[in-house]
N, CA, C and O atoms as a Tripos MOL2 file, in Angstrom:
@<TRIPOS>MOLECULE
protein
  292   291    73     0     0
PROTEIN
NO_CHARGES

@<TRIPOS>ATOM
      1 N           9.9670   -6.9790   -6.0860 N.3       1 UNK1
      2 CA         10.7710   -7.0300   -4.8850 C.3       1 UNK1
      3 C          10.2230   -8.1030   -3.9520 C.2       1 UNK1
      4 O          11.0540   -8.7560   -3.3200 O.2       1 UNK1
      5 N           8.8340   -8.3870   -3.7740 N.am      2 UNK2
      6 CA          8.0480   -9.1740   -3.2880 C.3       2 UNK2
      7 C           8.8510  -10.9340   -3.6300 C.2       2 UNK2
      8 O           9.6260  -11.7180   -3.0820 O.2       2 UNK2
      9 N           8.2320  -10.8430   -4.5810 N.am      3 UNK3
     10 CA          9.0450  -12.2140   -5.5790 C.3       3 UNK3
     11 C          10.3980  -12.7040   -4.7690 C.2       3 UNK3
     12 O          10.7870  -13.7590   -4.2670 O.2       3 UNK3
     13 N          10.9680  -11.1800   -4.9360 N.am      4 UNK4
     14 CA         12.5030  -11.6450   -5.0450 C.3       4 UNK4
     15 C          12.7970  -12.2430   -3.5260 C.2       4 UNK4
     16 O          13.4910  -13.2230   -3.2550 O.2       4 UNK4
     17 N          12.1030  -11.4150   -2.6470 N.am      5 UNK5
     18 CA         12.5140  -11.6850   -1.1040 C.3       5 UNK5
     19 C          11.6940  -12.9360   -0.8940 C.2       5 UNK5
     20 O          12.1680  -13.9030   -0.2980 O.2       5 UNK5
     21 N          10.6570  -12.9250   -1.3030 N.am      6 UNK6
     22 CA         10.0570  -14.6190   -1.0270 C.3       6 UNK6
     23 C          10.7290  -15.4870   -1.6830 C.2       6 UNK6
     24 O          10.7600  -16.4870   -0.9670 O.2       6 UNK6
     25 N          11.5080  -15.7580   -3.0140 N.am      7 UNK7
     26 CA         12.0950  -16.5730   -3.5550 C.3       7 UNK7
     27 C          13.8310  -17.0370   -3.2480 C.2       7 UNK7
     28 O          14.4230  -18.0870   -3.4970 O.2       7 UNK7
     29 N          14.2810  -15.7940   -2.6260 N.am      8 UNK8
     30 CA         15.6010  -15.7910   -2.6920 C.3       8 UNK8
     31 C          15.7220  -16.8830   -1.1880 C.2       8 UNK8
     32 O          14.8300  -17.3050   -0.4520 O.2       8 UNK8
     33 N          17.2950  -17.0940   -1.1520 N.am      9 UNK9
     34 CA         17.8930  -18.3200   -0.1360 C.3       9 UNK9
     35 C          18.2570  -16.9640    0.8870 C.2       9 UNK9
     36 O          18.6280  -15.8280    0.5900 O.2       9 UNK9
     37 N          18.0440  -17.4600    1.9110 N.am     10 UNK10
     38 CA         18.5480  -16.2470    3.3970 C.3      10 UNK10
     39 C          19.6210  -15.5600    3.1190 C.2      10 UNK10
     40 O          19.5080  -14.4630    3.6640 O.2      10 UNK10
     41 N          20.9980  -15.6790    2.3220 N.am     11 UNK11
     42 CA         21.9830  -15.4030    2.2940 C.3      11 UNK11
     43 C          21.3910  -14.2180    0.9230 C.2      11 UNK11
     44 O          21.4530  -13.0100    1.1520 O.2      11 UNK11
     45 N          21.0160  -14.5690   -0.0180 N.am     12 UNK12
     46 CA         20.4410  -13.0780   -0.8850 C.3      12 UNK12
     47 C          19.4780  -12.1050   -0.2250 C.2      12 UNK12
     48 O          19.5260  -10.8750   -0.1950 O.2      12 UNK12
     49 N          18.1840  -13.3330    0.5360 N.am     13 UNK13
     50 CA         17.4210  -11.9240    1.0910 C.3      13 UNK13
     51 C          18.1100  -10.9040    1.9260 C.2      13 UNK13
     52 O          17.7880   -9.7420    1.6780 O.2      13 UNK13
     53 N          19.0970  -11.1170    2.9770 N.am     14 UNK14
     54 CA         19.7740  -10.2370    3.3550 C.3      14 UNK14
     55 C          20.2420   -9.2530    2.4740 C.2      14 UNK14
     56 O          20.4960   -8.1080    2.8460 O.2      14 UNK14
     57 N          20.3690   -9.6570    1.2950 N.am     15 UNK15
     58 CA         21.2200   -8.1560    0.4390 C.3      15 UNK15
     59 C          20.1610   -7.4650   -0.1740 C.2      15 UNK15
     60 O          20.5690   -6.3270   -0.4070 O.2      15 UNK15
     61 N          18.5830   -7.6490   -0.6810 N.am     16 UNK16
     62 CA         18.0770   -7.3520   -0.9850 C.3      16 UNK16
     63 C          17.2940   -5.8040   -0.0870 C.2      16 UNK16
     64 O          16.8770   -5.8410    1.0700 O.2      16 UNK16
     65 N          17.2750   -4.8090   -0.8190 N.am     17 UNK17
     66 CA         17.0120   -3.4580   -0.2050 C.3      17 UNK17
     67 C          15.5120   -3.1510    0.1000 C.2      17 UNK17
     68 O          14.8220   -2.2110   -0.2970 O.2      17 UNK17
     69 N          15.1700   -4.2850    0.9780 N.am     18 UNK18
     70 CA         13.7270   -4.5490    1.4640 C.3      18 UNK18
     71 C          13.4870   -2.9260    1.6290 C.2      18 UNK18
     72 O          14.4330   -2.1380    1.6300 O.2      18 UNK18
     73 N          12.1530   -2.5320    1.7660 N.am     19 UNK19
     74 CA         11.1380   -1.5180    2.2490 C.3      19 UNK19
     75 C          12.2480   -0.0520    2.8650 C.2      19 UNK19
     76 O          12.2180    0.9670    2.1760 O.2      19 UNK19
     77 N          12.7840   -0.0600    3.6180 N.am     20 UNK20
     78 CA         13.7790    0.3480    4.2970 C.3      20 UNK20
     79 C          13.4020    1.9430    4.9020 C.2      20 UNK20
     80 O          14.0480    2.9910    4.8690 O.2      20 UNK20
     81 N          12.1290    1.6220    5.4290 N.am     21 UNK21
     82 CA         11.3890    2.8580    5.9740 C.3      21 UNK21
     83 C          10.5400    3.5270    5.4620 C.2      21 UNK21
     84 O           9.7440    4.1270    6.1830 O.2      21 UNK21
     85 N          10.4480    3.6410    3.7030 N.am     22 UNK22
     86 CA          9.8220    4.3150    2.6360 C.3      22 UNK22
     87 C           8.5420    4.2190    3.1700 C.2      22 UNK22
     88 O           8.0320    5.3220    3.3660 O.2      22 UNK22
     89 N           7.8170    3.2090    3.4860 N.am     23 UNK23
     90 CA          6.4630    2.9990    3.8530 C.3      23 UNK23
     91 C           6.2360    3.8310    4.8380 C.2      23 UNK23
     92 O           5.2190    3.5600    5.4760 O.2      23 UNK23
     93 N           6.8040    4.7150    5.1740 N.am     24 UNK24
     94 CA          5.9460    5.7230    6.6670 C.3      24 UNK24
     95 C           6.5370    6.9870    6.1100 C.2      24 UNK24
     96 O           5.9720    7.8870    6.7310 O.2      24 UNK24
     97 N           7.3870    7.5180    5.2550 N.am     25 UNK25
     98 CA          7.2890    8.5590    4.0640 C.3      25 UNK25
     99 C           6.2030    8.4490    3.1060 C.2      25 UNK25
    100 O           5.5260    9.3980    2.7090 O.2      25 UNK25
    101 N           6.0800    7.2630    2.7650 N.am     26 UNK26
    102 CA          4.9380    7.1690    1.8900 C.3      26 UNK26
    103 C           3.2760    7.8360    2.3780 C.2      26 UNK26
    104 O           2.5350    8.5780    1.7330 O.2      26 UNK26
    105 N           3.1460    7.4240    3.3190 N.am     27 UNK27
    106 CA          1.8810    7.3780    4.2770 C.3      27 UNK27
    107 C           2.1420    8.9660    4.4200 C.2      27 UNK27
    108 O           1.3660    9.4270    3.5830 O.2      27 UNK27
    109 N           2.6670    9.8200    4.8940 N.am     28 UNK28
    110 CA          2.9880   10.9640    5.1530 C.3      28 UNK28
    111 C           2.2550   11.5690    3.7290 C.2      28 UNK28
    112 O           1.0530   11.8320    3.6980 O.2      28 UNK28
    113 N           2.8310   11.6820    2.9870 N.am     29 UNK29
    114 CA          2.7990   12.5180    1.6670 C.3      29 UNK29
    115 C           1.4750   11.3910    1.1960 C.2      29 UNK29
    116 O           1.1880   11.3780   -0.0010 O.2      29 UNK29
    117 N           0.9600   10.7830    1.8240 N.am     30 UNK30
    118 CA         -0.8510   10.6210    1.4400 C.3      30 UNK30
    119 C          -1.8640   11.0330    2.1300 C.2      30 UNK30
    120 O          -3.0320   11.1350    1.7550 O.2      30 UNK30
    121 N          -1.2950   11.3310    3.4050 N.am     31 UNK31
    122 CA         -2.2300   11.8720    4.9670 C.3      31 UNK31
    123 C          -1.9080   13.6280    4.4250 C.2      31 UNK31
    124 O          -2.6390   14.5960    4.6320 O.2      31 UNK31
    125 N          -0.8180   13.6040    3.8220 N.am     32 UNK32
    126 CA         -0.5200   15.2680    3.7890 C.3      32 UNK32
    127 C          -1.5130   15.8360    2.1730 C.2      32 UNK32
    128 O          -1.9660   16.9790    2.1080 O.2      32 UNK32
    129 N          -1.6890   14.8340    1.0460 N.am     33 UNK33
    130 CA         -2.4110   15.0700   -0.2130 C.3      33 UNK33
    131 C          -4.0370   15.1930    0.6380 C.2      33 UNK33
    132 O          -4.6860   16.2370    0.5830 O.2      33 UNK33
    133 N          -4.5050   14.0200    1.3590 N.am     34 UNK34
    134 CA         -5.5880   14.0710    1.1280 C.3      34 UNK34
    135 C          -6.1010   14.9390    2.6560 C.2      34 UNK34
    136 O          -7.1580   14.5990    3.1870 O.2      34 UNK34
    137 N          -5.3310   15.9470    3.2060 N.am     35 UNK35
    138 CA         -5.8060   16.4620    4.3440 C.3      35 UNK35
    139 C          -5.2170   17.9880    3.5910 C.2      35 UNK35
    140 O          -5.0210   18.8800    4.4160 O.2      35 UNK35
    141 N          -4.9920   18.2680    2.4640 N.am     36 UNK36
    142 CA         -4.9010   19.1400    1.6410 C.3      36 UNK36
    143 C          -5.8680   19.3700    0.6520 C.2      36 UNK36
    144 O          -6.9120   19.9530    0.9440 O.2      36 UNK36
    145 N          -5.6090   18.9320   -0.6160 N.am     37 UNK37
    146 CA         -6.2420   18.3970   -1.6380 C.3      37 UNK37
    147 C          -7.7090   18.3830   -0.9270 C.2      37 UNK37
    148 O          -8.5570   19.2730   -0.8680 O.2      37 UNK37
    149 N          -7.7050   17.3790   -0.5360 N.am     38 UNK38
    150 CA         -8.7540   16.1540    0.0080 C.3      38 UNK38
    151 C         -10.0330   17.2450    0.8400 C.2      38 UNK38
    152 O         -11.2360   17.3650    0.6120 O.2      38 UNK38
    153 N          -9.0710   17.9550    1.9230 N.am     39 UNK39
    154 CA         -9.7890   18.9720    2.7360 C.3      39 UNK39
    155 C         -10.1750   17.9960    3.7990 C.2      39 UNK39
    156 O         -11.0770   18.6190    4.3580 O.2      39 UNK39
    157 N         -10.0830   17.0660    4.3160 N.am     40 UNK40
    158 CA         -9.8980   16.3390    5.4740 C.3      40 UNK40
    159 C          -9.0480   16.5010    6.3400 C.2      40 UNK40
    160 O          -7.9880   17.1130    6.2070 O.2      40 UNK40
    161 N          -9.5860   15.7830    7.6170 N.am     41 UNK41
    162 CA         -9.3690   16.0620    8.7170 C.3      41 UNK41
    163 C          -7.7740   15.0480    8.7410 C.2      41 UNK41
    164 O          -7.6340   14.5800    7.6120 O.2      41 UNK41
    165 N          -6.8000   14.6860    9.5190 N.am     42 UNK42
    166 CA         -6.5000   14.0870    9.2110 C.3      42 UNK42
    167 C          -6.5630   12.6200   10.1620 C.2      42 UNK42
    168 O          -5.9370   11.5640   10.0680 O.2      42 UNK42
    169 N          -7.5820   13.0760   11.0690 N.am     43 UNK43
    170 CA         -8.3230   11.4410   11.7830 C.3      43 UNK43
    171 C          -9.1390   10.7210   10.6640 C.2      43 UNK43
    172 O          -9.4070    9.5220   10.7330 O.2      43 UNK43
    173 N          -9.5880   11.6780    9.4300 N.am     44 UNK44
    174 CA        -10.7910   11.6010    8.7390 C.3      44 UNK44
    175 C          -9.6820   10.9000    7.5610 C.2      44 UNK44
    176 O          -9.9390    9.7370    7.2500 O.2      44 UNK44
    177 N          -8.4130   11.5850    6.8670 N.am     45 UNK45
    178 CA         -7.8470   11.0710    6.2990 C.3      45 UNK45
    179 C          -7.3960    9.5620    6.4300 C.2      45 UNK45
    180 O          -7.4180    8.6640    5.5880 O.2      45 UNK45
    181 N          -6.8460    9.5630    8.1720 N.am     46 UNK46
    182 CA         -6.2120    8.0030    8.2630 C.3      46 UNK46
    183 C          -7.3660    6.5920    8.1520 C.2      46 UNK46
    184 O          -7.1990    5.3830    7.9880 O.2      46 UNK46
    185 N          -8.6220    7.5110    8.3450 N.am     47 UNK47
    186 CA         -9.4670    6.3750    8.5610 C.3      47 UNK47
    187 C          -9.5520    6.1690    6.7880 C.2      47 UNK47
    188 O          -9.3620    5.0050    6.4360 O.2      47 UNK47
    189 N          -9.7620    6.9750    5.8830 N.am     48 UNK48
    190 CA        -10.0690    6.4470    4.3760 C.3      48 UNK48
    191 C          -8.8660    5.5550    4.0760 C.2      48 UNK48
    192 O          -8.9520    4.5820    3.3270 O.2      48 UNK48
    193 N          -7.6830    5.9430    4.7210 N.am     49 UNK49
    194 CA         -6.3010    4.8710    4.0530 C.3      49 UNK49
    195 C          -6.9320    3.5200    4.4670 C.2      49 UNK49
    196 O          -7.2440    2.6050    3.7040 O.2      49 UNK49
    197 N          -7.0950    3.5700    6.1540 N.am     50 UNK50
    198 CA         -7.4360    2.0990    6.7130 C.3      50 UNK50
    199 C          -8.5860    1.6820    5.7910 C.2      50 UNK50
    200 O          -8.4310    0.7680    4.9820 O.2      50 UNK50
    201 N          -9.4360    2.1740    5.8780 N.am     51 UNK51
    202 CA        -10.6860    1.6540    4.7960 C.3      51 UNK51
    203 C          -9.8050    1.3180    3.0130 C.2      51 UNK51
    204 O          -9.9490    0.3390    2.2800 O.2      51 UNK51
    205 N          -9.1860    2.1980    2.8690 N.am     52 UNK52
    206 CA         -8.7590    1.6450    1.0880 C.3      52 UNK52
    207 C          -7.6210    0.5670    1.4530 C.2      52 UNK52
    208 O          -7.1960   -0.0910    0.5030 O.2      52 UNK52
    209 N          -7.1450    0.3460    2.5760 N.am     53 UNK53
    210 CA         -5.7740   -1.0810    2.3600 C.3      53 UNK53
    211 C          -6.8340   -2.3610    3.0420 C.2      53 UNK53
    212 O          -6.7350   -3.5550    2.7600 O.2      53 UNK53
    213 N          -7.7980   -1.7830    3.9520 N.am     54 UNK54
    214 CA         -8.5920   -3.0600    3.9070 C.3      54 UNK54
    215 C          -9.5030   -3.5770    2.3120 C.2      54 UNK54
    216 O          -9.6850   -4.7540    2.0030 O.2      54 UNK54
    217 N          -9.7690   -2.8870    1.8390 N.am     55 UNK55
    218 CA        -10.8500   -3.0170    0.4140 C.3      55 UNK55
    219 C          -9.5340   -3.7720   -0.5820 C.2      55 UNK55
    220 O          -9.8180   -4.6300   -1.4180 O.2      55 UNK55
    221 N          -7.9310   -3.2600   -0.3200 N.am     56 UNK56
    222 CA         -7.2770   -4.2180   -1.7140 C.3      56 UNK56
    223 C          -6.8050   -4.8850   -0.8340 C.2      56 UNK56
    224 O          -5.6470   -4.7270   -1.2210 O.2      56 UNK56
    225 N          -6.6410   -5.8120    0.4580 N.am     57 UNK57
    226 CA         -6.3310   -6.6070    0.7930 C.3      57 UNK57
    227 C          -7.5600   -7.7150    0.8510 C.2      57 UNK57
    228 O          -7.4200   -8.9200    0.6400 O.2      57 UNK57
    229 N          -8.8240   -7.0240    1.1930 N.am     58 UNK58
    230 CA         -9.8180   -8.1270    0.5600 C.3      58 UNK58
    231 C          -9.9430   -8.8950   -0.5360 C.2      58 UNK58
    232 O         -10.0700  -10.1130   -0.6640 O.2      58 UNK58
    233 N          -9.8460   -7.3080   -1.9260 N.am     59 UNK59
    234 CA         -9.9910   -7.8610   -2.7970 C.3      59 UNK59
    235 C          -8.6510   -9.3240   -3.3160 C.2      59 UNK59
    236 O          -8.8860  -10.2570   -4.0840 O.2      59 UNK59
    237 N          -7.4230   -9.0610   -2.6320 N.am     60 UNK60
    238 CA         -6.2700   -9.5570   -3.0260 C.3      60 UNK60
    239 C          -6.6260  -10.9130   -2.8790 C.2      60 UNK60
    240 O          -6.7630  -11.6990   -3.8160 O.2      60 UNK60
    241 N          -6.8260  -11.2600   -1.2630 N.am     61 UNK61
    242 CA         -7.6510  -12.3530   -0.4500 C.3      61 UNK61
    243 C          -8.6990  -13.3860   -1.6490 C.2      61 UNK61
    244 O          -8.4890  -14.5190   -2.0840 O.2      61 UNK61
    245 N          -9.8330  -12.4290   -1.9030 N.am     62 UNK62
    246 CA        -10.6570  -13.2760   -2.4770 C.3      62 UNK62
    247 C         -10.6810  -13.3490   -4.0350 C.2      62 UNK62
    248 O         -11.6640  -13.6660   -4.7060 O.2      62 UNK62
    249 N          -9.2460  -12.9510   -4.5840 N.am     63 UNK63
    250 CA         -8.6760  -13.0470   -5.4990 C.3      63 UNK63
    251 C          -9.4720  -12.5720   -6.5770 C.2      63 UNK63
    252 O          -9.5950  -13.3400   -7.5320 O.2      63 UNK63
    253 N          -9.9880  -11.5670   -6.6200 N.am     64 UNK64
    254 CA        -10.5440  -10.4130   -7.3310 C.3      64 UNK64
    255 C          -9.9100   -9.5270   -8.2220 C.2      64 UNK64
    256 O         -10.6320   -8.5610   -8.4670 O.2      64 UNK64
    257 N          -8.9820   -9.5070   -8.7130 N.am     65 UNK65
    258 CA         -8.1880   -8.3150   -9.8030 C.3      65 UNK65
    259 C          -9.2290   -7.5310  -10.0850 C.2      65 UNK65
    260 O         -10.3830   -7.9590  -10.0930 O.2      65 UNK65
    261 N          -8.8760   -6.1810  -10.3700 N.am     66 UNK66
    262 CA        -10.1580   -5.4090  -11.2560 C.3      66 UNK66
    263 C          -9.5140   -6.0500  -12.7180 C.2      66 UNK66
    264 O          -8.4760   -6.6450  -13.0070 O.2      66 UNK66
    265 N         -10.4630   -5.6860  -13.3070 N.am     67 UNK67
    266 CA         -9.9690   -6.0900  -14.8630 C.3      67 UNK67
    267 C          -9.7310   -5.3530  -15.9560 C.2      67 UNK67
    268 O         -10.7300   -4.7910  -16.4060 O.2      67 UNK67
    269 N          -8.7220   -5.1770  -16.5250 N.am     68 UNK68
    270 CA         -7.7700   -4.3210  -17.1730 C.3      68 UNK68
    271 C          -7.4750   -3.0880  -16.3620 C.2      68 UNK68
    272 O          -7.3940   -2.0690  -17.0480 O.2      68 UNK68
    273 N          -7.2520   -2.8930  -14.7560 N.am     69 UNK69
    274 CA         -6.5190   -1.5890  -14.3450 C.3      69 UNK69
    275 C          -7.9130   -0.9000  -14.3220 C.2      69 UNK69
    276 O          -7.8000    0.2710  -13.9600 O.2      69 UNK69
    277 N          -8.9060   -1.1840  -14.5350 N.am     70 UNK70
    278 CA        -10.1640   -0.5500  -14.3790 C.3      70 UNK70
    279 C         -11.1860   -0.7830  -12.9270 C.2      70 UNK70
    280 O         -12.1150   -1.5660  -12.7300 O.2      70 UNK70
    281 N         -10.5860    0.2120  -12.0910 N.am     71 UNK71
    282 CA        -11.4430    0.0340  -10.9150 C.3      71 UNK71
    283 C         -12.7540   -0.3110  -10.4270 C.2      71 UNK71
    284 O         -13.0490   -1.0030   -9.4520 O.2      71 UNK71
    285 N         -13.5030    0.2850  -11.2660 N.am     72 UNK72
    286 CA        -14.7350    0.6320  -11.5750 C.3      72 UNK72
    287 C         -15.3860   -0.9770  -11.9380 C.2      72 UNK72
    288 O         -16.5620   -1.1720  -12.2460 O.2      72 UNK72
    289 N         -14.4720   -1.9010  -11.8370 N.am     73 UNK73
    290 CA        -15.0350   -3.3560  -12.0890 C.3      73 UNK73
    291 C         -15.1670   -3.2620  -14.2600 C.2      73 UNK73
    292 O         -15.5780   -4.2320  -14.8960 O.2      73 UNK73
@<TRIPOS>BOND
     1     1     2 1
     2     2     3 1
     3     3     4 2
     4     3     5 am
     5     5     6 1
     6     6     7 1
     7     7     8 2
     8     7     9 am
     9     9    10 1
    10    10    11 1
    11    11    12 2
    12    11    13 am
    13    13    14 1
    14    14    15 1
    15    15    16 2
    16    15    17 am
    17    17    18 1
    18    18    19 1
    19    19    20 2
    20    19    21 am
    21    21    22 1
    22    22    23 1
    23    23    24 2
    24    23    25 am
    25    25    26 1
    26    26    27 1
    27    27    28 2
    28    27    29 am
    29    29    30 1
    30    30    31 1
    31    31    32 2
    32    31    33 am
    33    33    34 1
    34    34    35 1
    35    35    36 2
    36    35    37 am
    37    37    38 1
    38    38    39 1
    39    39    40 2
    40    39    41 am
    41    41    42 1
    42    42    43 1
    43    43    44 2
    44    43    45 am
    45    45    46 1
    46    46    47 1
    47    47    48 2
    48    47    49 am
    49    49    50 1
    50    50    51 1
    51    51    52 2
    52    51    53 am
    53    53    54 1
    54    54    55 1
    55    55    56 2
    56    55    57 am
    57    57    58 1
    58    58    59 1
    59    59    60 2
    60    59    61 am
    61    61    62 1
    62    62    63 1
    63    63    64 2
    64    63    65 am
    65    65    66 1
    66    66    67 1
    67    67    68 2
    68    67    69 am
    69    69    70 1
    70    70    71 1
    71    71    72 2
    72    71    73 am
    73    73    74 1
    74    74    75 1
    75    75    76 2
    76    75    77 am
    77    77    78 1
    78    78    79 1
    79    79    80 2
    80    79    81 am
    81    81    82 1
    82    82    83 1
    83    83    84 2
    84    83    85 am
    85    85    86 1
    86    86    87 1
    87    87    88 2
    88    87    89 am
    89    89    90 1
    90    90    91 1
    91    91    92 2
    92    91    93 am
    93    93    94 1
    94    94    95 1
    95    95    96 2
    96    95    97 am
    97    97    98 1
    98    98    99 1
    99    99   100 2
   100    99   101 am
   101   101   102 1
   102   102   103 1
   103   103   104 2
   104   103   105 am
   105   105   106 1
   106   106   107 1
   107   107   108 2
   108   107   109 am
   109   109   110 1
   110   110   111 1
   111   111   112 2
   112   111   113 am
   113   113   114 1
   114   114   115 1
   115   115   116 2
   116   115   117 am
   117   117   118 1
   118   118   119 1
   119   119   120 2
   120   119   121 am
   121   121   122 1
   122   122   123 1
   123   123   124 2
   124   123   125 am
   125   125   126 1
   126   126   127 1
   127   127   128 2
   128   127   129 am
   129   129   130 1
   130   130   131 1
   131   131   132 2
   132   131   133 am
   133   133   134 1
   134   134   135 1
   135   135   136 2
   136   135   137 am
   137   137   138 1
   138   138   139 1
   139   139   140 2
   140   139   141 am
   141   141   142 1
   142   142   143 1
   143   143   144 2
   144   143   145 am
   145   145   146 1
   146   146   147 1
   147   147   148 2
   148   147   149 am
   149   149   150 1
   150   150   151 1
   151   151   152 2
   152   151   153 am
   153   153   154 1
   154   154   155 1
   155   155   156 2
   156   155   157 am
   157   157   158 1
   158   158   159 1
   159   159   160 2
   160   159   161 am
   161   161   162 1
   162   162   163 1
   163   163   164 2
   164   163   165 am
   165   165   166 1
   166   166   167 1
   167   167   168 2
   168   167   169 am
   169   169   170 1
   170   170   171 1
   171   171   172 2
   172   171   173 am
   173   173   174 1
   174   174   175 1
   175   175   176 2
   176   175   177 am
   177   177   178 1
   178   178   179 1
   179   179   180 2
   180   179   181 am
   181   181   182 1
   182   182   183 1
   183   183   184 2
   184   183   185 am
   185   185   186 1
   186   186   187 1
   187   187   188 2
   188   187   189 am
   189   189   190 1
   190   190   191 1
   191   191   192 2
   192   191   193 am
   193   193   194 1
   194   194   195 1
   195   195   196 2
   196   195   197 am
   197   197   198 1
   198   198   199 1
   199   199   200 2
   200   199   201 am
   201   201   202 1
   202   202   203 1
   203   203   204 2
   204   203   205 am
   205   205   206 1
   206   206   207 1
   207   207   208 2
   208   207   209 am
   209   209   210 1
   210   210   211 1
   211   211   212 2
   212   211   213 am
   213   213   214 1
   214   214   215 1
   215   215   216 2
   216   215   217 am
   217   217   218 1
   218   218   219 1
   219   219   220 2
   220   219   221 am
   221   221   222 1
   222   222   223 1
   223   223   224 2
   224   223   225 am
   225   225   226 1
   226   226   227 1
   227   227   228 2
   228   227   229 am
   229   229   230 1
   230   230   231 1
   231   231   232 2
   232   231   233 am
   233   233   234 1
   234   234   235 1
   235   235   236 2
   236   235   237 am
   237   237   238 1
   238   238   239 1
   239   239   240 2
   240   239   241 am
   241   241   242 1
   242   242   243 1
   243   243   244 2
   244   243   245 am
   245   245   246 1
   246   246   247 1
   247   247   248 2
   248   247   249 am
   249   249   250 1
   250   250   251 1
   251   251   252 2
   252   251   253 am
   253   253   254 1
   254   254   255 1
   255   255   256 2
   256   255   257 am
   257   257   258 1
   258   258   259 1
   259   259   260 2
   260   259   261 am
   261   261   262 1
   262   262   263 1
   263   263   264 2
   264   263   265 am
   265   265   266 1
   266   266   267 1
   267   267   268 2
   268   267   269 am
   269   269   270 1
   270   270   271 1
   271   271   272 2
   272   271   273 am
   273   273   274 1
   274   274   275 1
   275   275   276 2
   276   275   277 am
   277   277   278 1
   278   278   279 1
   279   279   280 2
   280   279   281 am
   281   281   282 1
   282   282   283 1
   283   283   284 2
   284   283   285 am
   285   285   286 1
   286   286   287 1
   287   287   288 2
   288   287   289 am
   289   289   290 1
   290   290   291 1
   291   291   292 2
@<TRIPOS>SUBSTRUCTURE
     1 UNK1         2 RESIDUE 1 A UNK
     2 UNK2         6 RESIDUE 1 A UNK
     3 UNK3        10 RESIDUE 1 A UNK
     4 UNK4        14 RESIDUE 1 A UNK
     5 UNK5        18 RESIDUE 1 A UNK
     6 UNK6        22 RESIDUE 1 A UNK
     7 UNK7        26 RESIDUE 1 A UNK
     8 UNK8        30 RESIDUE 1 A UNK
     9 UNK9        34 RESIDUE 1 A UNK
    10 UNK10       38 RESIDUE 1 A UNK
    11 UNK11       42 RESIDUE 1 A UNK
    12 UNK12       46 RESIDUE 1 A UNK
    13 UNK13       50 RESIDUE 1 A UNK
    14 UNK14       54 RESIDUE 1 A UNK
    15 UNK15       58 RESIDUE 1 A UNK
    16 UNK16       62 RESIDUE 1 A UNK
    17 UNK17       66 RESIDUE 1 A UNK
    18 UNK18       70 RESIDUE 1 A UNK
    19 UNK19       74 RESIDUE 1 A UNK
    20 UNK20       78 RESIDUE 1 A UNK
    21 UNK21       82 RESIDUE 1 A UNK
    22 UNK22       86 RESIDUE 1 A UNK
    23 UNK23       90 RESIDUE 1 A UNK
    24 UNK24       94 RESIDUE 1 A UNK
    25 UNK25       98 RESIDUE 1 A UNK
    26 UNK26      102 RESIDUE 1 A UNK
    27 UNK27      106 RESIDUE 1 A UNK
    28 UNK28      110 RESIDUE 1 A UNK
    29 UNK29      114 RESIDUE 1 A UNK
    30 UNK30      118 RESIDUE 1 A UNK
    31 UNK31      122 RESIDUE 1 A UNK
    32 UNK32      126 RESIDUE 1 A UNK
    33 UNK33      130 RESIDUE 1 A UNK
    34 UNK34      134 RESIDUE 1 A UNK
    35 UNK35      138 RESIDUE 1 A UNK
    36 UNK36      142 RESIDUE 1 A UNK
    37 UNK37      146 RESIDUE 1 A UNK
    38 UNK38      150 RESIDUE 1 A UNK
    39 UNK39      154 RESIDUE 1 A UNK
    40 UNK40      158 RESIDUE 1 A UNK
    41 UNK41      162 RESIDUE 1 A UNK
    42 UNK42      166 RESIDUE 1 A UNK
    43 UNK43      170 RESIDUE 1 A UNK
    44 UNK44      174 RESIDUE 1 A UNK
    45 UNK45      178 RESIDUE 1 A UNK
    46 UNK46      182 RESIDUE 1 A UNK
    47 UNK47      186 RESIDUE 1 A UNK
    48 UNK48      190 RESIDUE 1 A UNK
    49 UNK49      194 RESIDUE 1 A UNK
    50 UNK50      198 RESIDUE 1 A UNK
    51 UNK51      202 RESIDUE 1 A UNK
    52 UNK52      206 RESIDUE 1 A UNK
    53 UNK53      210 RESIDUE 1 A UNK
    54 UNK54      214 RESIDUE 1 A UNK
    55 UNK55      218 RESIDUE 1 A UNK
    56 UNK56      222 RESIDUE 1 A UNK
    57 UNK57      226 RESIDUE 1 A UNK
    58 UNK58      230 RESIDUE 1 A UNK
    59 UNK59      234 RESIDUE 1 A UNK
    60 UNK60      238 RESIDUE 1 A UNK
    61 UNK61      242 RESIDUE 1 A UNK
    62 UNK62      246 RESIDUE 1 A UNK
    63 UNK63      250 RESIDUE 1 A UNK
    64 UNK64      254 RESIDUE 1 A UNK
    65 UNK65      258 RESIDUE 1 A UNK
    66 UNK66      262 RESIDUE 1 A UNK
    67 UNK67      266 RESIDUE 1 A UNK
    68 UNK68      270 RESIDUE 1 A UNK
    69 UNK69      274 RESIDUE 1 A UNK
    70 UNK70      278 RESIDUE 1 A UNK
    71 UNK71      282 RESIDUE 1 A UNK
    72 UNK72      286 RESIDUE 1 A UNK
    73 UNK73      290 RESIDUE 1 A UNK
């Protein structure tokens, strides 16, 4: 979807069914797993999200892939 909206001419990106709110449902049902599951707080939860989208936007940055889907390096 990324691709498509960076590649497309203004007249397609408009039709394309960008994000369209999902991202703050999403976040919900991860603040709600790991303040369940997790047993966190959920000040304690939002801070591990901020900490895990800073760690793959670093890694993205300094162009790091893990290698083969294997986190663990």
């Amino acid at each position: 979807m990324l691709r498509l909206s960076l590649e497309a001419d203004p007249a397609e990106r408009a039709r394309l069914p960008l994000r369209q709110g999902r991202a703050i449902a999403w976040i919900e049902e991860a603040l709600a797993w790991l303040t369940d599951i997790g047993g966190l707080s959920r000040d304690d939860a939002a801070e591990l999200m901020r900490w895990s989208a800073r760690a793959l936007l670093q890694s993205a940055v300094d162009g790091n892939p893990t290698r083969g889907g294997n986190l663990s390096g």
